[in-house]
N, C-alpha and C positions, 0 to 999 in steps of 0.2 A: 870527354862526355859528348853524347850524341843526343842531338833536341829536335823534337819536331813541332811545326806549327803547321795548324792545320784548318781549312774551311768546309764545309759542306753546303751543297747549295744543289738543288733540285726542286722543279715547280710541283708544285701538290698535286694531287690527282683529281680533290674536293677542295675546293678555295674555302675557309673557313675563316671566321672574325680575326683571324690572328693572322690571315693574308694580307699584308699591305701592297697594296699595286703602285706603283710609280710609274713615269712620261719616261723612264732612261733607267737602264740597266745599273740600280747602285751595286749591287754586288760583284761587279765587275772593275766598278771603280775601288772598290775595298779588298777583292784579290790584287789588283795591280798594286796598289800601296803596303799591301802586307808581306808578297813577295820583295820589295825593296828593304822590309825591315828586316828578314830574316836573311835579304843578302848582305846586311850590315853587321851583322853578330856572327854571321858563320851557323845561323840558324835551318835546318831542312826543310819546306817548306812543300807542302802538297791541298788542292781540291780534289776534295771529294763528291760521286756523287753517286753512288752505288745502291743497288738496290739494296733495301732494309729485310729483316725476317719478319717474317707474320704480317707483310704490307703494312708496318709502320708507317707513320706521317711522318716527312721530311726532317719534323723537330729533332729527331733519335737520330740522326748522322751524327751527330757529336761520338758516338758509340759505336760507327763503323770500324776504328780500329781494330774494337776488343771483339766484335763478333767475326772479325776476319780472321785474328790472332795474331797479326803483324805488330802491333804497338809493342813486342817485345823487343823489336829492334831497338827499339830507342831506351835512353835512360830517364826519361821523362817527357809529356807531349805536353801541348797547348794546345784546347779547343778554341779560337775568335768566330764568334759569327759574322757573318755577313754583310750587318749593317755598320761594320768598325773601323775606327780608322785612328792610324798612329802618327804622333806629329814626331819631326826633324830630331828633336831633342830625346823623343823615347829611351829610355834606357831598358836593357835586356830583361824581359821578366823573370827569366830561368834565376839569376842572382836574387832576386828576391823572393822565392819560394822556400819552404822547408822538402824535405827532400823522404820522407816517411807521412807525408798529410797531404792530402786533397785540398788547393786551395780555390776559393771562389771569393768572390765579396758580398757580402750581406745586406743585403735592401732595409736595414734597419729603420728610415722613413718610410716603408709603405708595409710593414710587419702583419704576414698573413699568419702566422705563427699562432698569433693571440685571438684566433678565431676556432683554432684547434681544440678538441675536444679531452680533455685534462683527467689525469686518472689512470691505474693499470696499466696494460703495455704500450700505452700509446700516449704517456702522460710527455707532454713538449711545454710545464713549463719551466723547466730550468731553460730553455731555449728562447723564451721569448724576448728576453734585452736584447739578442742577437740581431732579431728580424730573419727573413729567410732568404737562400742562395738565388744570387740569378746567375744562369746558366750562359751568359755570354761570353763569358771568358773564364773557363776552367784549367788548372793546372790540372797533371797528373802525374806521379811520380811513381817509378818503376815500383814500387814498393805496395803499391794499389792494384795494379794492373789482372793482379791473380783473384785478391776478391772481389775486385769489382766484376770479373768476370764470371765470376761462380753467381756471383747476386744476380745479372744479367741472364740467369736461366731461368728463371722468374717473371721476365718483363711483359712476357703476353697475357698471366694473368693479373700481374699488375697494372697494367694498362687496360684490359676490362673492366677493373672494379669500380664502384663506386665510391670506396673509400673516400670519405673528408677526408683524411689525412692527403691523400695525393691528390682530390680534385682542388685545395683548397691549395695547392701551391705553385699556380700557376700551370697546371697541367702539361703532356709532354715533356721533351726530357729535362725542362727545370725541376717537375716537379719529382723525375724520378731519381734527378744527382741529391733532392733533399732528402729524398724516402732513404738513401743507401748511406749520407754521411749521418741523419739523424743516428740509421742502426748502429755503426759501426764506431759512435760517437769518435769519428779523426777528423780535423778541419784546420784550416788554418785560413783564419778574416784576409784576403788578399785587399789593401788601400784602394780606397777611391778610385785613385790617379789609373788604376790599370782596369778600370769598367767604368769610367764616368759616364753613367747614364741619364743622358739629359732628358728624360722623362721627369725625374726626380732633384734635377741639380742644376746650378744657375749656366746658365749657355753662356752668359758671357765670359766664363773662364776656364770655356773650353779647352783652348789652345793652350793651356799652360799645363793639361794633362800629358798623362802616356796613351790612353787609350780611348779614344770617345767613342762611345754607345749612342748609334743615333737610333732611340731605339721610334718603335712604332711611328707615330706621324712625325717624329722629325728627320725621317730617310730623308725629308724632301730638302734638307739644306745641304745633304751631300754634294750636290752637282753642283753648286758654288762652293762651299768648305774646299773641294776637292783644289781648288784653282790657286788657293792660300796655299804662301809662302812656307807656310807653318808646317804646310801636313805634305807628309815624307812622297816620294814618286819618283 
């Protein structure tokens, strides 16, 4: 089987609320540390930083793959963003995916879901015990790859709209991996341990994940995290 992990990272063109600036390049300490993970498993490991269609925002690199058409190489990829990072003990995330389902892990403490507009083709709530996907770490398994990419010819008018349904999910590409697994109703909850988003989750038991999400204002403990024992290099 052939696995890729993959980053995306390119400075925005428009700095917007969702830009966090930092004193030291974290995403550099988070490719160093992720290429050490994927040379641990035998995993492929590539940044990306290519231009987008329609001058998308940076967010939509997770989906450079599928608009290049390369992601067929692989038998399944991993998007990590940027601000992540995997400790010593990590175990391969590829063994715990389903292999027919798009997995993510579901923000069920901050559930934008239950602000969605209920009813007709756009009723989400059998969805709301879930809470809704965040986009920092997505599986994707060969078995997706074709309609994800047929849905992906849609994205510039998706990304126009003002749809509630997409602005209320976080916008960008969180909001558009919820718009495609809500349709296509396939998912699979991927644990905690592999998005621990300490936005939402006690910091101090970080170090006992696979995967920490340092997300928005906490980049800034990257640059010391990075120096522990714990977290891979």
């Amino acid at each position: 089987m052939k696995y890729l992990i993959y980053q995306y990272y390119k400075e925005p063109k428009v700095k917007t609320n969702h830009y966090i600036k930092t004193d030291y390049p974290y995403h550099q300490l988070s490719q160093r540390n992720m290429q050490k993970y994927c040379e641990k498993y035998g995993i492929e490991y590539r940044l990306l930083s290519g231009d987008l269609p329609f001058d998308l925002p940076p967010f939509f690199g997770i989906f450079e793959p599928f608009f290049e058409n390369w992601v067929h190489e692989y038998d399944a990829v991993c998007f990590v963003d940027s601000d992540i990072f995997v400790t010593q003990n990590t175990r391969n995330i590829f063994e715990h995916v389903p292999d027919d389902r798009i997995s993510a892990n579901f923000m069920d403490t901050q559930n934008r879901m239950k602000n969605l507009n209920k009813g007709g083709a756009r009723d989400f709530s059998f969805w709301i015990d879930k809470g809704h996907i965040n986009s920092g770490v997505v599986v994707f398994p060969r078995k997706e790859y074709k309609p994800l990419q047929d849905y992906l010819k849609d994205i510039k008018t998706i990304f126009n709209t003002n749809d509630v349904v997409y602005t209320s999910l976080g916008n960008f590409d969180q909001a558009f991996v919820n718009y495609y697994v809500r349709h296509v109703n396939r998912y699979n909850a991927l644990p905690d341990t592999f998005n621990y988003h300490l936005t939402r989750k006690d910091k101090e038991k970080r170090f006992n994940q696979d995967f920490i999400h340092y997300h928005r204002q906490n980049k800034g403990m990257m640059k010391t995290d990075f120096n522990n024992e714990i977290i891979l290099k």
